[in-house]
N, C-alpha and C positions, 0 to 999 in steps of 0.2 A: 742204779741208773747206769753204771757205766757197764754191766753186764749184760744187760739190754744194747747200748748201743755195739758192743762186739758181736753181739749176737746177729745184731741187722747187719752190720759189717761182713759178718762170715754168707751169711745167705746174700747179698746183693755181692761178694766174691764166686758165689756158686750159680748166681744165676745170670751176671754179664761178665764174664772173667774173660771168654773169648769176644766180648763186644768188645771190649777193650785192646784187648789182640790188636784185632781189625781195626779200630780206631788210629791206634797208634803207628800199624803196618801204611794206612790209609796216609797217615798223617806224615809220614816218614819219604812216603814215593812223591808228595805233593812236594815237599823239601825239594829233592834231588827234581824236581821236573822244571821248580823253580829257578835253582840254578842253573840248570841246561840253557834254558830259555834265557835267563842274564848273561853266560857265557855265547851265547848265537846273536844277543843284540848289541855286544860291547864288541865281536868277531864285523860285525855288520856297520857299525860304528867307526870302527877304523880303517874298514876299507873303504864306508864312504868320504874318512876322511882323508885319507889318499887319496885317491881317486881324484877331490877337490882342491888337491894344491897344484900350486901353476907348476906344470915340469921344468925344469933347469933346461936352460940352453944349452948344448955341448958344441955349439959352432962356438968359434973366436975371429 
């Protein structure tokens, strides 16, 4: 039994090896695009929250 199951292991290794690649390449850019985008909306976040506070007087 369990030579059988190595055996399908080694061919579904030979016949999606590079799907796998691409899967994980796929999976890797969606990562980093995620963060970009949390980094631009947390950027976006604090200038609107600037933006929203009452300026300080500097007259006396």
């Amino acid at each position: 039994m369990r030579t059988t199951l190595w055996a399908l292991e080694g061919l579904e290794h030979i016949l999606f090896g590079s799907g796998r690649r691409v899967a994980r390449r796929n999976a890797w850019t969606a990562v980093l695009e995620d963060r970009r985008r949390a980094d631009a909306r947390h950027e976006a976040e604090s200038y609107l929250a600037s933006a929203a506070r009452p300026k300080a007087s500097t007259a006396t």
